[in-house]
C-alpha positions in Angstrom: -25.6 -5.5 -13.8 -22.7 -7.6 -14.8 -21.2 -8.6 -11.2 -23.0 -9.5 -8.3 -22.4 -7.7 -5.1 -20.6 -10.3 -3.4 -18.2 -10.5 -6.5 -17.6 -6.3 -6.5 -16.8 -6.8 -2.9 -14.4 -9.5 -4.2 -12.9 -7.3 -6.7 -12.6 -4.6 -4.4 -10.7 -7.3 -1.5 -8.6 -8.0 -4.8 -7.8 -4.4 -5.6 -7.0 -3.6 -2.4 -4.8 -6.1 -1.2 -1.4 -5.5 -2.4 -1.6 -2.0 -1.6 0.3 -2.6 1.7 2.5 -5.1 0.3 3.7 -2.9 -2.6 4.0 0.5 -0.6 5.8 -1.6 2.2 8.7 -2.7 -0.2 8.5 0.7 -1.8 8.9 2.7 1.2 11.2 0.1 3.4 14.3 1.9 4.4 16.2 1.1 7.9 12.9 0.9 10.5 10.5 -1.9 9.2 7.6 -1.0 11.3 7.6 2.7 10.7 7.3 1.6 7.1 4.5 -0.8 8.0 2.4 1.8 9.8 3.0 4.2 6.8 2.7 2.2 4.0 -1.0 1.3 6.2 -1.7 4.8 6.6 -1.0 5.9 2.7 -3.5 2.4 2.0 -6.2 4.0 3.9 -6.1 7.5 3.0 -6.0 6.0 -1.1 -8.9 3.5 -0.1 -11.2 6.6 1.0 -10.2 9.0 -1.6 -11.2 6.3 -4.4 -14.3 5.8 -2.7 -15.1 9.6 -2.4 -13.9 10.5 -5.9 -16.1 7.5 -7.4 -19.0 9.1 -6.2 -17.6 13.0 -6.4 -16.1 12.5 -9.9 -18.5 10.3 -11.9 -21.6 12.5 -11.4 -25.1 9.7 -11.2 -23.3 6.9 -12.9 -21.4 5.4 -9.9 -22.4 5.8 -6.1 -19.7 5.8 -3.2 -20.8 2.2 -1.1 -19.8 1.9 2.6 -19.5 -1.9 1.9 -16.7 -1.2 -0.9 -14.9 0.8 1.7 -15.2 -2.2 3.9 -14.2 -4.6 1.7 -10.9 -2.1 0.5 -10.4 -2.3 4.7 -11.0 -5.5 5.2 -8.2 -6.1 2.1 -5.5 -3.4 3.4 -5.9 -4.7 7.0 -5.3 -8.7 6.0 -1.9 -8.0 3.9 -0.5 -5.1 6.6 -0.9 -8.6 8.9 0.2 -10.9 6.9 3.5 -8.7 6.6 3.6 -7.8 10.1 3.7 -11.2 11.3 6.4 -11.5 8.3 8.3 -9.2 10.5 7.6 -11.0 13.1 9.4 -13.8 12.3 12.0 -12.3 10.6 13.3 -10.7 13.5 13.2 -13.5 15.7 15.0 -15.2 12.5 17.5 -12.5 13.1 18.0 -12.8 16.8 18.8 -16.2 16.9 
């Protein structure tokens, strides 16, 4: 095997990560959190499907790992905080 474990889990943290960030910007409109909690929701739902199709789609050659889906969560969950203290502050930034 090429990677170790700890560095698929590291590619999968990697993968995942912008998700939120990217869907955030794409879906922002006037409601910032609604956004948030969608562009969270669409991460999720993407981070299971690719987990379920990798095992579904690729027959014996790739299995579906609980781990990977914890690493994808543990990715999509750091950048949805990350931007929802960005909010945070941005509309306290705006208050003042």
């Amino acid at each position: 095997q090429p990677f170790s474990y700890l560095e698929i889990l590291y590619i999968h943290f990697l993968m995942f990560f912008p998700f939120p960030i990217a869907a955030f910007y794409a879906f922002r409109r006037s409601n910032d959190w609604k956004a948030l909690v969608f562009a969270i929701l669409v991460a999720i739902c993407f981070a299971f499907m690719f987990e379920f199709l990798q095992s579904t789609l690729t027959g014996n050659a790739r299995t579906s790992d609980p781990w990977d889906f914890v690493s994808n969560m543990t990715a999509i969950t750091t950048s949805s905080v990350i931007m929802a203290v960005k909010g945070i502050v941005s509309d306290r930034r705006n208050r003042s």
